[in-house]
BALOBA-1460 file (C-alpha; in Angstrom, 3 decimals):
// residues 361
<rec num="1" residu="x" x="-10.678" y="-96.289" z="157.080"/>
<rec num="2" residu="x" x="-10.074" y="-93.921" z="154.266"/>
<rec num="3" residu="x" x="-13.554" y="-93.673" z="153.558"/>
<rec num="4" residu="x" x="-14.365" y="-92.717" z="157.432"/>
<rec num="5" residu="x" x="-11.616" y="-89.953" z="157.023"/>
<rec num="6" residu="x" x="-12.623" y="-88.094" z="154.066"/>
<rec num="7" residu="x" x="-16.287" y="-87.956" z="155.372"/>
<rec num="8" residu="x" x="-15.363" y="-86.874" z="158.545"/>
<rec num="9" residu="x" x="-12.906" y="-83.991" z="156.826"/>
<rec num="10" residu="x" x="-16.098" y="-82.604" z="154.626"/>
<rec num="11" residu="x" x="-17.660" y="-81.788" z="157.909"/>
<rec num="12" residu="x" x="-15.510" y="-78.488" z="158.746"/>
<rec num="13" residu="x" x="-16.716" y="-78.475" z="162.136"/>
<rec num="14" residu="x" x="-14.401" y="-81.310" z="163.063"/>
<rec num="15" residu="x" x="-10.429" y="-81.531" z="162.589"/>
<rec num="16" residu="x" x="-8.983" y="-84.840" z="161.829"/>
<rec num="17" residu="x" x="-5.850" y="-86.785" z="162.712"/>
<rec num="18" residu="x" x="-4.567" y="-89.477" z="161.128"/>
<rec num="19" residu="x" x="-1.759" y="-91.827" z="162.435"/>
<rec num="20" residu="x" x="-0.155" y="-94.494" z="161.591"/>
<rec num="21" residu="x" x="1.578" y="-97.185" z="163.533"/>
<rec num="22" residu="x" x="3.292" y="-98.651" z="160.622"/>
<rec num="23" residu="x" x="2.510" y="-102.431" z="160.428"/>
<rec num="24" residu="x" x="2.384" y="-104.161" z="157.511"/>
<rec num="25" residu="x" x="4.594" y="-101.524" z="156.231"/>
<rec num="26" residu="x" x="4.945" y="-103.441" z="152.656"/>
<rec num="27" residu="x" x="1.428" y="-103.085" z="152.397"/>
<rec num="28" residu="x" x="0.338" y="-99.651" z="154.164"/>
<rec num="29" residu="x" x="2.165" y="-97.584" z="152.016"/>
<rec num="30" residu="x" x="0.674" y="-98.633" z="148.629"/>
<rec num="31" residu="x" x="-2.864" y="-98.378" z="150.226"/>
<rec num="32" residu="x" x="-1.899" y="-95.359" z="151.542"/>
<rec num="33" residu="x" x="-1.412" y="-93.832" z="148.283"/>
<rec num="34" residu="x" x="-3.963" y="-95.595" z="146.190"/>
<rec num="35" residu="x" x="-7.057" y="-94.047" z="148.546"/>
<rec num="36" residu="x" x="-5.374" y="-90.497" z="148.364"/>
<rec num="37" residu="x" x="-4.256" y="-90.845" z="152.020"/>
<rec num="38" residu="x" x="-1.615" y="-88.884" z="153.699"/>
<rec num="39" residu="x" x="-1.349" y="-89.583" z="157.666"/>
<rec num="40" residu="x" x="-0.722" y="-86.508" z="159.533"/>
<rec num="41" residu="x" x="1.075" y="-88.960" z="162.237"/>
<rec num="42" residu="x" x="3.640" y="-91.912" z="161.492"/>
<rec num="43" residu="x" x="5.118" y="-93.648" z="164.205"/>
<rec num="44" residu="x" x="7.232" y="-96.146" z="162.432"/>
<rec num="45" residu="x" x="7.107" y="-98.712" z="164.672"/>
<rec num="46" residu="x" x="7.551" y="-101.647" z="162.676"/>
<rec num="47" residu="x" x="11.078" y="-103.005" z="163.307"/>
<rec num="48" residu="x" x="11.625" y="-106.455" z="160.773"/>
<rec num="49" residu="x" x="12.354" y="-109.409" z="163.281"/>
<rec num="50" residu="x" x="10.978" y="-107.635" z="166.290"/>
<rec num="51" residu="x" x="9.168" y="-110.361" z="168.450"/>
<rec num="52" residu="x" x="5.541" y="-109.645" z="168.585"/>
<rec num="53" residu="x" x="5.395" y="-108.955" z="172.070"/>
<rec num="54" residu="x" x="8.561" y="-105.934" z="172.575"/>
<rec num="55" residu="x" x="6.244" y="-104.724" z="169.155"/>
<rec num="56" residu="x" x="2.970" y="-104.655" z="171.330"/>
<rec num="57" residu="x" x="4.514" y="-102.687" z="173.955"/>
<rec num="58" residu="x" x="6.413" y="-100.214" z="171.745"/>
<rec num="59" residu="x" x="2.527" y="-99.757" z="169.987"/>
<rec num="60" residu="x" x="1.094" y="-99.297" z="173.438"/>
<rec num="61" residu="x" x="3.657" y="-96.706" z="174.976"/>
<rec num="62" residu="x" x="3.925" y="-94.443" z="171.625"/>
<rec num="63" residu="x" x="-0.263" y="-94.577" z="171.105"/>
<rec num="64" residu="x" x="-0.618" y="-93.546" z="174.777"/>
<rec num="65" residu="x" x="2.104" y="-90.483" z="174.485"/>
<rec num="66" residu="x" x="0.096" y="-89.426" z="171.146"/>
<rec num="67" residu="x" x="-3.071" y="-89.331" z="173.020"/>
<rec num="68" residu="x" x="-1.636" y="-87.817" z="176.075"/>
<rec num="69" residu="x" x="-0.350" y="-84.881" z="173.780"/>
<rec num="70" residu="x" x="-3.489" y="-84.714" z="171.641"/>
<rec num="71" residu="x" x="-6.031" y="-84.803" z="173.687"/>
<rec num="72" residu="x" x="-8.844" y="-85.638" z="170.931"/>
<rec num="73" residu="x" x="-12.333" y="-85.856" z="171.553"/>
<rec num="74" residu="x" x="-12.588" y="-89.194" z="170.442"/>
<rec num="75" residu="x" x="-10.178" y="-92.050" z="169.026"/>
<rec num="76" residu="x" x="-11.608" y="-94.375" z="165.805"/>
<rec num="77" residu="x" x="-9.982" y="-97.432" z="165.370"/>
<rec num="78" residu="x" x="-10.668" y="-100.324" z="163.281"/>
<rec num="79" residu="x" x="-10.724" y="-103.702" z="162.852"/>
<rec num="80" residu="x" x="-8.685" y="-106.343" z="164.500"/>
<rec num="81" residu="x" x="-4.738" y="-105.534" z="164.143"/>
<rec num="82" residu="x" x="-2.409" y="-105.018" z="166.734"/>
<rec num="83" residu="x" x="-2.242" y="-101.372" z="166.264"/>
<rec num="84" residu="x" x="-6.602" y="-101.407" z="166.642"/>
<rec num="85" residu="x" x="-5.722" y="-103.019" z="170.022"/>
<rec num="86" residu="x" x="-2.552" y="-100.674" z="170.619"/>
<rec num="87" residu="x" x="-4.761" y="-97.850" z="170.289"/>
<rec num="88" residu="x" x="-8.101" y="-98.857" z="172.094"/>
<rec num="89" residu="x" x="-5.801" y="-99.680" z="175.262"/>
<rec num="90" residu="x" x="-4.001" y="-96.689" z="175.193"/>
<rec num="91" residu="x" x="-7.193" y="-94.981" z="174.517"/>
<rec num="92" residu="x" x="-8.693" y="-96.954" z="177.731"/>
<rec num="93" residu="x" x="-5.345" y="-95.869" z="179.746"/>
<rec num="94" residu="x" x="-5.517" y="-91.942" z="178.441"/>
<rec num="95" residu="x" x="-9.328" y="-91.546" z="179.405"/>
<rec num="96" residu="x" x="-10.297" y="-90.890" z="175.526"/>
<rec num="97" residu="x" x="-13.257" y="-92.248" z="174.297"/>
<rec num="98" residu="x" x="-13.224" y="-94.673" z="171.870"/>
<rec num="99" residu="x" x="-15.106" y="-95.364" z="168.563"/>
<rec num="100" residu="x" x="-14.400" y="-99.212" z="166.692"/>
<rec num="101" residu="x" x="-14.829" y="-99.611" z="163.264"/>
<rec num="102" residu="x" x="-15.704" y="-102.959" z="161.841"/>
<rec num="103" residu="x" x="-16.985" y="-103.900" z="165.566"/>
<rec num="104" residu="x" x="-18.849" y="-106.795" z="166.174"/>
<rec num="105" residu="x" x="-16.881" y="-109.847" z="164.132"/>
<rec num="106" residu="x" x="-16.902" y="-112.556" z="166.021"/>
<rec num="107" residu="x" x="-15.676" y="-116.500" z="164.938"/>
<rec num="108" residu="x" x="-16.630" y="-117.744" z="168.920"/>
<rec num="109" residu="x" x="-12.857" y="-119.486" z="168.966"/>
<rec num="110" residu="x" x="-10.062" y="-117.622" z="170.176"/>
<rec num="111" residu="x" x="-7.745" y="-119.980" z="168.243"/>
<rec num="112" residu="x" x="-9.195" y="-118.802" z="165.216"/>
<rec num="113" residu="x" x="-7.979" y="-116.283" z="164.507"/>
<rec num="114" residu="x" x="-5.557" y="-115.566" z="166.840"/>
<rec num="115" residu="x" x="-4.993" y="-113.160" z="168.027"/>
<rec num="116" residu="x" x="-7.374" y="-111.022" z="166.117"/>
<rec num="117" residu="x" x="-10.095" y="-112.672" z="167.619"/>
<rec num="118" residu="x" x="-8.639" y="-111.804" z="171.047"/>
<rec num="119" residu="x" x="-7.962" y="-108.323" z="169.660"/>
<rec num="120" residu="x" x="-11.658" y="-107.701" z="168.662"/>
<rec num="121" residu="x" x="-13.091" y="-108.910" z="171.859"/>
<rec num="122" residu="x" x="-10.573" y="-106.614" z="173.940"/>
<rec num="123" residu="x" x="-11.249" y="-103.356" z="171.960"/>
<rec num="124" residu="x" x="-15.485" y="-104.078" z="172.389"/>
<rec num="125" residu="x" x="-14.429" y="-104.079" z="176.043"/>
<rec num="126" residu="x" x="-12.829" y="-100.348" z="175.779"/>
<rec num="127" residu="x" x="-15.354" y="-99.168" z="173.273"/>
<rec num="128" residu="x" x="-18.239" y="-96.660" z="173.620"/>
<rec num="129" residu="x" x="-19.570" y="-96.631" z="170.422"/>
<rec num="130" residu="x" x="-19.405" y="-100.301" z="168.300"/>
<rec num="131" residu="x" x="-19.886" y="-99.583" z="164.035"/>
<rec num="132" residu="x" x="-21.497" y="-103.044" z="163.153"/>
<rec num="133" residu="x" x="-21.060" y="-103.652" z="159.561"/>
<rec num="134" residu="x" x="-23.982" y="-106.241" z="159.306"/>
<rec num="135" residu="x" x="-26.739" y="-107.090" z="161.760"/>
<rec num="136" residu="x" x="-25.469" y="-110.457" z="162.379"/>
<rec num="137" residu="x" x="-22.005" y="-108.462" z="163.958"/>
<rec num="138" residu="x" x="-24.465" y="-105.840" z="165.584"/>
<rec num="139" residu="x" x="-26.686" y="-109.129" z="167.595"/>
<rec num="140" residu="x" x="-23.154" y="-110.163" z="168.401"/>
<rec num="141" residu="x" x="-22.580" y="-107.143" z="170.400"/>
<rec num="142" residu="x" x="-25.937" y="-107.373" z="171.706"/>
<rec num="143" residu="x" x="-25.193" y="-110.837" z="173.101"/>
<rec num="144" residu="x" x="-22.168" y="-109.374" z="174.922"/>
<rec num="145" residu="x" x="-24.431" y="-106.839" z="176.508"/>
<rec num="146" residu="x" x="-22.999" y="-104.117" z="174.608"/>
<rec num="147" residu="x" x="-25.723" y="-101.303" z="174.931"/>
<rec num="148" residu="x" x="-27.804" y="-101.261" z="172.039"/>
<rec num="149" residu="x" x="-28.046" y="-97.313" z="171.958"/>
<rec num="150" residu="x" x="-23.878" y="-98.022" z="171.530"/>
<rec num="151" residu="x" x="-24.339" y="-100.553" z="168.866"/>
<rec num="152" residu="x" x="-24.713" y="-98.593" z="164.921"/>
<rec num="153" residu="x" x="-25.312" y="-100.738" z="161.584"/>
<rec num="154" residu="x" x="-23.278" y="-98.596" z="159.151"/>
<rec num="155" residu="x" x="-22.194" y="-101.697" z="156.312"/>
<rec num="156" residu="x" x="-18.685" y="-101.599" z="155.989"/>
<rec num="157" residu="x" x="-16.454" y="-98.982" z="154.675"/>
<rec num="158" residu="x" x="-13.584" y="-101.468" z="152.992"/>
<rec num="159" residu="x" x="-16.740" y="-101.927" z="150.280"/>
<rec num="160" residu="x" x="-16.989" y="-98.242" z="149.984"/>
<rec num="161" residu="x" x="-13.015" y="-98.420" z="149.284"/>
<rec num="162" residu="x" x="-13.251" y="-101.095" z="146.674"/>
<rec num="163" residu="x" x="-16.038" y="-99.837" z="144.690"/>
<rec num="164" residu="x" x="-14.586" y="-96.955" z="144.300"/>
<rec num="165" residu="x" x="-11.205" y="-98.263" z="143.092"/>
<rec num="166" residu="x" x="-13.401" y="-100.958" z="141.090"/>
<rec num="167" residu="x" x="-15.001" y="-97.936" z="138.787"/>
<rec num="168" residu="x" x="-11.651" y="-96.483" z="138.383"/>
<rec num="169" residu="x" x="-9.940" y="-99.434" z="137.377"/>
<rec num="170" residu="x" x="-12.759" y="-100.291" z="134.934"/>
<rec num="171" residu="x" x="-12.116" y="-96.913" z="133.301"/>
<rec num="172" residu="x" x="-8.427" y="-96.481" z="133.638"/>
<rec num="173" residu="x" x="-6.481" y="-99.063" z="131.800"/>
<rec num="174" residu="x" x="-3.118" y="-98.113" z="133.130"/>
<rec num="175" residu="x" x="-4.461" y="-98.716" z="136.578"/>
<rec num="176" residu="x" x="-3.034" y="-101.481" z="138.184"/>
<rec num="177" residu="x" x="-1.126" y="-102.506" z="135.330"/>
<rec num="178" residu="x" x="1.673" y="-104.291" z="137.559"/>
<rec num="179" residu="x" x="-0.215" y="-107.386" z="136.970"/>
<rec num="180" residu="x" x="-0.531" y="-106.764" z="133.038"/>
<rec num="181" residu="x" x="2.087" y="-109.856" z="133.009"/>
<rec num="182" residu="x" x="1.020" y="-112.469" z="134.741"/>
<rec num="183" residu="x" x="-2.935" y="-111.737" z="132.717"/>
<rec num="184" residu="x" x="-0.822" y="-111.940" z="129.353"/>
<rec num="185" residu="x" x="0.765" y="-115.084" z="130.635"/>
<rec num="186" residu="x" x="-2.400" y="-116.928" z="131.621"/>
<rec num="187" residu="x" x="-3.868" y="-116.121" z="127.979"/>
<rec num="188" residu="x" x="-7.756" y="-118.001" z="127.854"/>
<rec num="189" residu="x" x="-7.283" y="-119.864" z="131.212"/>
<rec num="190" residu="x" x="-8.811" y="-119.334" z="133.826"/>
<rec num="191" residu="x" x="-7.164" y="-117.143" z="137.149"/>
<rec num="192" residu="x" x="-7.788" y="-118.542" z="140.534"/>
<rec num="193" residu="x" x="-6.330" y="-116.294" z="143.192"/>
<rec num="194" residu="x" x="-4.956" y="-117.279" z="146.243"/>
<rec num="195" residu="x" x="-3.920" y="-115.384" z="149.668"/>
<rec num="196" residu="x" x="-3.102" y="-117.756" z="152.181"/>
<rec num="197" residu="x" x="-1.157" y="-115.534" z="155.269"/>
<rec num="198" residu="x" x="-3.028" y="-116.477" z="159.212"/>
<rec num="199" residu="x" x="-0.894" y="-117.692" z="162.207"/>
<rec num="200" residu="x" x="-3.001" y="-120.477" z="162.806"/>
<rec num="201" residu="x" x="-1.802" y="-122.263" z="159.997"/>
<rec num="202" residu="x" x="0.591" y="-125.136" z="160.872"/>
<rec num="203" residu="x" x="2.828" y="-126.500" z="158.620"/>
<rec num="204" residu="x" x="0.391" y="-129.512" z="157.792"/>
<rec num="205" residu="x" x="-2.046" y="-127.020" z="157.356"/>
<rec num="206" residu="x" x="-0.036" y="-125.328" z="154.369"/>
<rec num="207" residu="x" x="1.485" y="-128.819" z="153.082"/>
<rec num="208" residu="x" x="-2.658" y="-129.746" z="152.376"/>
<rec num="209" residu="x" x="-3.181" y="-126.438" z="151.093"/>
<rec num="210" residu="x" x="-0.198" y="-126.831" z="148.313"/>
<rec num="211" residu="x" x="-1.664" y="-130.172" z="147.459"/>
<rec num="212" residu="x" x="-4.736" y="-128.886" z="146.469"/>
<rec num="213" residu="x" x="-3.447" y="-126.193" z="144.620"/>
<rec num="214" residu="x" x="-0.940" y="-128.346" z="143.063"/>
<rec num="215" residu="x" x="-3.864" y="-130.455" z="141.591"/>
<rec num="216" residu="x" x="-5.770" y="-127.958" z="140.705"/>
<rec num="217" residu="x" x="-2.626" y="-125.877" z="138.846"/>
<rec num="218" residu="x" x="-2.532" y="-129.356" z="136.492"/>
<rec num="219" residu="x" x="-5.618" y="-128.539" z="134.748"/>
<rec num="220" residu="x" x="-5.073" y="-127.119" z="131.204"/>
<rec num="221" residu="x" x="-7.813" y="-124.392" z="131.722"/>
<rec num="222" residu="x" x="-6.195" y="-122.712" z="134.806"/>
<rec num="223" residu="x" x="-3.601" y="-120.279" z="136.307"/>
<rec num="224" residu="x" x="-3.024" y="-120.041" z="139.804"/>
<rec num="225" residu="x" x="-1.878" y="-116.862" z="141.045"/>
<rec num="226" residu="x" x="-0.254" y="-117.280" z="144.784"/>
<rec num="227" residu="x" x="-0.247" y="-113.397" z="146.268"/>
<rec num="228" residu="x" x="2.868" y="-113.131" z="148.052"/>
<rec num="229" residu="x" x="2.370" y="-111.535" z="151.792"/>
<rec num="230" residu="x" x="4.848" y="-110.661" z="154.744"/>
<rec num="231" residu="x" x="3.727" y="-113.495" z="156.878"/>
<rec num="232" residu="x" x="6.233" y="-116.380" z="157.280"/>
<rec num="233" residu="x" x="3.522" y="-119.116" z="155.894"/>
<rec num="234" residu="x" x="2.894" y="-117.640" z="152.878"/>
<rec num="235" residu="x" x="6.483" y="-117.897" z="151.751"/>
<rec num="236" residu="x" x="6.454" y="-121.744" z="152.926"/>
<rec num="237" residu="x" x="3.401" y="-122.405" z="150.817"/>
<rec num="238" residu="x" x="5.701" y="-120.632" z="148.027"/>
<rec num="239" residu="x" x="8.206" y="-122.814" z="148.341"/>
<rec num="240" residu="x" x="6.242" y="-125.723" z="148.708"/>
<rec num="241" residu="x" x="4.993" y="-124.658" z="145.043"/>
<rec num="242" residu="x" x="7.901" y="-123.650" z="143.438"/>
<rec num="243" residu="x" x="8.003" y="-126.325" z="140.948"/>
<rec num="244" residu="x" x="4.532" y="-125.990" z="139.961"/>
<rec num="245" residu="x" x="4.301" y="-124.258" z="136.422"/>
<rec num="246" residu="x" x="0.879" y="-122.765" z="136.511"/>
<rec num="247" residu="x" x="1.665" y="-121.310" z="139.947"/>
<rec num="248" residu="x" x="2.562" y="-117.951" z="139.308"/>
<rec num="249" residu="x" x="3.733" y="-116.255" z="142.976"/>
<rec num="250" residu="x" x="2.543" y="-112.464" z="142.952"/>
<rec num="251" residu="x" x="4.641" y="-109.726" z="145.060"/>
<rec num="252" residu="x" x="2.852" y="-107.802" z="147.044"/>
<rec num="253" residu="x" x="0.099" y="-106.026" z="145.006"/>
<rec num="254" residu="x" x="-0.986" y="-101.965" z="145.124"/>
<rec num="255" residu="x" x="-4.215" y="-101.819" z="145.799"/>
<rec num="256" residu="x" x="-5.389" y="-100.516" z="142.088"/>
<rec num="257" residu="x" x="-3.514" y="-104.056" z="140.954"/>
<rec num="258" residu="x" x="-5.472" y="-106.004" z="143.523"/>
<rec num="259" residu="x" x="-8.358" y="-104.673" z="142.484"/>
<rec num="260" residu="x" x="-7.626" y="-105.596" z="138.791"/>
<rec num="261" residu="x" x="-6.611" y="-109.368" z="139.889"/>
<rec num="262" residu="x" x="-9.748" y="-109.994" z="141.676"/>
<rec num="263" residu="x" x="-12.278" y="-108.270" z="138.703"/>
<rec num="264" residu="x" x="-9.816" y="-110.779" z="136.287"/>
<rec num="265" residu="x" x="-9.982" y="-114.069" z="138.784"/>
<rec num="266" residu="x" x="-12.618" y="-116.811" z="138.151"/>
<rec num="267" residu="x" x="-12.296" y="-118.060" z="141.593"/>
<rec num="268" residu="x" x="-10.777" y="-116.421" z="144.839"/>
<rec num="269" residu="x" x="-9.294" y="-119.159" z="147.639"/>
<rec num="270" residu="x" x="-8.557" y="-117.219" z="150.890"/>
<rec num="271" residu="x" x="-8.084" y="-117.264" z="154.340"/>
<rec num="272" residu="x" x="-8.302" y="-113.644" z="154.847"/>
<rec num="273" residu="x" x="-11.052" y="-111.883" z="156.200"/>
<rec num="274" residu="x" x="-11.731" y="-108.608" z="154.464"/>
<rec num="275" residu="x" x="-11.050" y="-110.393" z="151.197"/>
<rec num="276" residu="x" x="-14.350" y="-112.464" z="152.330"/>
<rec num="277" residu="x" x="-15.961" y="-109.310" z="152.257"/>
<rec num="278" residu="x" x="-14.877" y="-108.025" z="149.024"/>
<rec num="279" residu="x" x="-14.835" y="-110.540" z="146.824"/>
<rec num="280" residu="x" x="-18.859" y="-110.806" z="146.844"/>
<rec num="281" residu="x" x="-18.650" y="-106.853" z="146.052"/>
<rec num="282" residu="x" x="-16.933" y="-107.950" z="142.768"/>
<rec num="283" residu="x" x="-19.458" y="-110.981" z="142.028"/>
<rec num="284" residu="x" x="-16.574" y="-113.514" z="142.549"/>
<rec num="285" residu="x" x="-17.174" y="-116.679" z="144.361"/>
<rec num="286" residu="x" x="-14.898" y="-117.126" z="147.633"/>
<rec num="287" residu="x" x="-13.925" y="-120.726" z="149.328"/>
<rec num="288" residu="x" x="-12.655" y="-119.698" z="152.679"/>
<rec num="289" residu="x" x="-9.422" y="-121.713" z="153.941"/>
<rec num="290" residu="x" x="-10.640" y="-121.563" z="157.255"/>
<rec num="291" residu="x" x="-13.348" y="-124.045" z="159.318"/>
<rec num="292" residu="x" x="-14.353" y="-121.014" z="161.178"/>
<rec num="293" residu="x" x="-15.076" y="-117.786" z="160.030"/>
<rec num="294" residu="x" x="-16.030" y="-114.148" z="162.017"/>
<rec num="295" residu="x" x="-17.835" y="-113.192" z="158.337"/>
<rec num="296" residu="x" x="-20.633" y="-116.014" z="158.736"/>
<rec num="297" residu="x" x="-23.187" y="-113.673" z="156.596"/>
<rec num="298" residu="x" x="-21.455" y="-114.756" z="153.324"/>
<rec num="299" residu="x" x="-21.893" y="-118.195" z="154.052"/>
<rec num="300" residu="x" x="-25.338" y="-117.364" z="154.825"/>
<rec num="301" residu="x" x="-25.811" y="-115.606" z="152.027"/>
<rec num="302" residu="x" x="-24.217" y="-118.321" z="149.328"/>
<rec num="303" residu="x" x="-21.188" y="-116.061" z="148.126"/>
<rec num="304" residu="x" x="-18.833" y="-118.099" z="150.173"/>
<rec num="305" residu="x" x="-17.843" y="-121.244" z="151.623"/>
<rec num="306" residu="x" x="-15.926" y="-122.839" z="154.353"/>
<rec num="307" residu="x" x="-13.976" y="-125.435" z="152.916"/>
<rec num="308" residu="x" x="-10.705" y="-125.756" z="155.812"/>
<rec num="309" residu="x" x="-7.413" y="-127.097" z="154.270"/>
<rec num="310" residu="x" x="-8.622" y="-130.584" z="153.341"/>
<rec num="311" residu="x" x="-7.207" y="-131.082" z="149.721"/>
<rec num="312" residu="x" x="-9.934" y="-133.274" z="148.973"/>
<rec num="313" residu="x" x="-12.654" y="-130.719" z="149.734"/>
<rec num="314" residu="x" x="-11.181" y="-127.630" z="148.401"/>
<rec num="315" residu="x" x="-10.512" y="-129.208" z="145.096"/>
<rec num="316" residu="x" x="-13.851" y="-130.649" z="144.663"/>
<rec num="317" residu="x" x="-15.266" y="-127.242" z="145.705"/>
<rec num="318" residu="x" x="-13.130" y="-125.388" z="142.927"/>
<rec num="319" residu="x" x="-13.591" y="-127.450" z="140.574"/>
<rec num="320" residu="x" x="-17.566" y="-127.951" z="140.593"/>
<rec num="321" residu="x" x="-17.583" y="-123.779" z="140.275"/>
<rec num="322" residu="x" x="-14.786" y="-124.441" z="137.389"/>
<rec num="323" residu="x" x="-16.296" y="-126.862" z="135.843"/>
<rec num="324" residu="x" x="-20.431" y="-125.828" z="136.644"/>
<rec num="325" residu="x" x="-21.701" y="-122.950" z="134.851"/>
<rec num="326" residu="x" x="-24.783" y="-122.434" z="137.164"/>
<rec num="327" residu="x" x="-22.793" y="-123.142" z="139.955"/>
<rec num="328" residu="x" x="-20.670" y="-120.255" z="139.593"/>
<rec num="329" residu="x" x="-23.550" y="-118.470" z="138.349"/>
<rec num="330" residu="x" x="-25.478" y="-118.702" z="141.993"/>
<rec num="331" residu="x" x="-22.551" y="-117.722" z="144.123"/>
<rec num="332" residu="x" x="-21.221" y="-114.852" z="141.983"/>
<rec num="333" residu="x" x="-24.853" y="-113.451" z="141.918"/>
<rec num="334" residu="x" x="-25.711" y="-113.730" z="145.626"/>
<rec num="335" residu="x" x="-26.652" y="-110.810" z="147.201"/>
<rec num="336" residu="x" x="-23.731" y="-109.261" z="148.951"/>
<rec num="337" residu="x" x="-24.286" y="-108.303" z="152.634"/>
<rec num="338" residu="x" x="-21.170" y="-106.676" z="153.667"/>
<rec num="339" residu="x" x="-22.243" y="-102.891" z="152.383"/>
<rec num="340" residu="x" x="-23.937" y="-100.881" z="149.611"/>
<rec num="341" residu="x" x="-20.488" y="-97.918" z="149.472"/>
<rec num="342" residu="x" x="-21.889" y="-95.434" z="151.938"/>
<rec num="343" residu="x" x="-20.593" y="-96.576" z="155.466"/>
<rec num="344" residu="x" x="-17.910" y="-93.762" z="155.614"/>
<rec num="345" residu="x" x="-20.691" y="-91.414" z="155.322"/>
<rec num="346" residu="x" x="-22.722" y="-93.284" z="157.987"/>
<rec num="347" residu="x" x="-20.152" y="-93.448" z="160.405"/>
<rec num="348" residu="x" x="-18.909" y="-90.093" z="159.922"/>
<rec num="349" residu="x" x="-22.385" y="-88.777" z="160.203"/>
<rec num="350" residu="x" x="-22.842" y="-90.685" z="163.553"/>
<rec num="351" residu="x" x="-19.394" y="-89.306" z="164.755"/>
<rec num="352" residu="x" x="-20.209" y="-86.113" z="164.324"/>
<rec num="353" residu="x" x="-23.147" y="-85.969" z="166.436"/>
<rec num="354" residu="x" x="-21.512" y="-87.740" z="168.957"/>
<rec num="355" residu="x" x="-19.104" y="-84.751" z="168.849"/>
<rec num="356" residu="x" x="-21.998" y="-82.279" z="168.520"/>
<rec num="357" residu="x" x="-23.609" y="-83.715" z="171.864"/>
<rec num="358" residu="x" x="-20.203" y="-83.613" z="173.828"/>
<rec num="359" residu="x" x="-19.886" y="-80.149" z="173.198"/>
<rec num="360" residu="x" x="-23.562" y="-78.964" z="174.139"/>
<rec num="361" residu="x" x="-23.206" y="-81.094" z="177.134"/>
């Protein structure tokens, strides 16, 4: 979103708000601070142990007070987090209209993921006006019977984020330099990332997962760098690793050092979903740990793969793009289709004329 809210702020004509709900509060506040962002708003909501559901409530009563003292113009939320939902409920409740970011991702399994792909399929409900990042998320909205004069193509702003922080970690050394360690450590071999952190992962999900990795952390030219994440089934795939060598378990990253990781890695193994956007951004071939995925251009485009949590197939996956120059070669030079670094200023300039009509109306 930072993108989204320093385009918006260069248009003086508009005053922005920026809140906060607090989740993934390990996480928000390096981000936070890496894109130059200062929220005007923090409800610091995030209680650690807090069952889900007293969380969703607390999201859904504070948003709804906000908005009832506010009284914007318009809300923008984005993507599929509980606080995207929070708000476009409350926003639904209050009578404000309603603006989704990253609209239009769609996997066509509730299951998977869950519950973003619940959450993403509520806010569309709520929504006036849907910012597609592709045109394959834009016909999804379509099929919904979304109107298409509701429906914008903008790309998506998390690329105009990353390239961004790419050019300034290319020039700034010092940037990022929290994972300066583990790169000294791995010496010539090569880095394959890891994030592992969705619900629908069962344990026998994870326990295939560390197998794989486990075979490919035995092979002399590698280093496998685990990114630690709040989520309960990363830590078990930690542990499940922990005598593994040429596992190397990351804390939570800055953004900058994320950045730095992924421009270092050889391979990237995920199951998150805005990493299967980025990745392609940096040239770096992604094998999604999912069988389903709302990001289906990257398939379609040959910078990613579905390869589930069978050990069998993600090893033999990695290791033909280890071990196959051309291989690697094709996916890391596929054409990326997630964005081209302007979307902030597309969706900003749509936002603004949305405001522009309201008040002439």
């Amino acid at each position: 979103m930072g993108p989204v809210v320093a385009a918006l702020r260069r248009r003086p004509r508009l005053k922005v708000r920026v809140a906060v709900t607090g989740q993934h509060r390990e996480l928000l506040d390096h981000t936070l601070a890496a894109l130059g962002l200062v929220p005007d708003i923090d409800l610091d909501l995030m209680r650690a142990g807090e069952p889900h559901r007293r969380m969703l409530g607390a999201m859904l009563d504070s948003v709804a007070a906000l908005l009832e003292a506010e009284r914007p113009a318009r809300l923008v939320v984005q993507g599929d987090t509980s606080s995207a939902w929070a708000g476009a409920m409350a926003a639904n409740l209050c009578g404000v209209p309603l603006a989704h970011v990253e609209a239009g991702l769609r996997s066509g399994d509730l299951a998977a993921p869950r519950p973003e792909e619940g959450w993403r399929r509520a806010v569309t409900a709520v929504a006036d006006c849907h910012f597609a990042p592709t045109a394959t998320a834009a016909a999804a909205l379509a099929a919904e019977n979304v109107p298409l004069h509701a429906i914008h193509v903008t790309g998506n702003s998390g690329i105009d984020s990353l390239l961004g922080m790419a050019a300034q970690v290319a020039a700034i050394p010092s940037l990022g330099a929290a994972v300066a360690p583990f790169a000294a450590s791995a010496g010539p071999r090569r880095i394959v990332t890891v994030t592992v952190h969705r619900r629908e992962k069962d344990p026998a999900a994870m326990a295939r997962v560390a197998l794989a990795l486990s075979t490919l952390a035995r092979r002399d030219d590698v280093a496998v760098a685990l990114l630690a994440h709040p989520a309960p089934r990363t830590r078990a795939l930690a542990r499940l690793l922990a005598r593994e060598r040429r596992v190397t378990v990351l804390p939570p990253l800055d953004y900058p050092a994320m950045v730095r990781l992924l421009r270092m890695s050889r391979l990237l193994l995920t199951d998150s979903g805005g990493l299967q956007e980025e990745a392609p951004a940096l040239d770096l071939p992604v094998l999604v740990l999912r069988d389903t995925t709302e990001r289906p251009e990257g398939v379609a485009a040959g910078c990613a793969r579905l390869v589930g949590t069978d050990p069998g197939r993600i090893v033999a996956a990695a290791e033909r793009l280890l071990d196959d120059p051309a291989a690697h070669a094709a996916m890391a030079r596929a054409r990326n289709p997630y964005g081209d670094g302007a979307a902030g200023e597309r969706i900003a300039a749509i936002v603004a004329r949305l405001h522009a009509g309201a008040a002439h109306a």
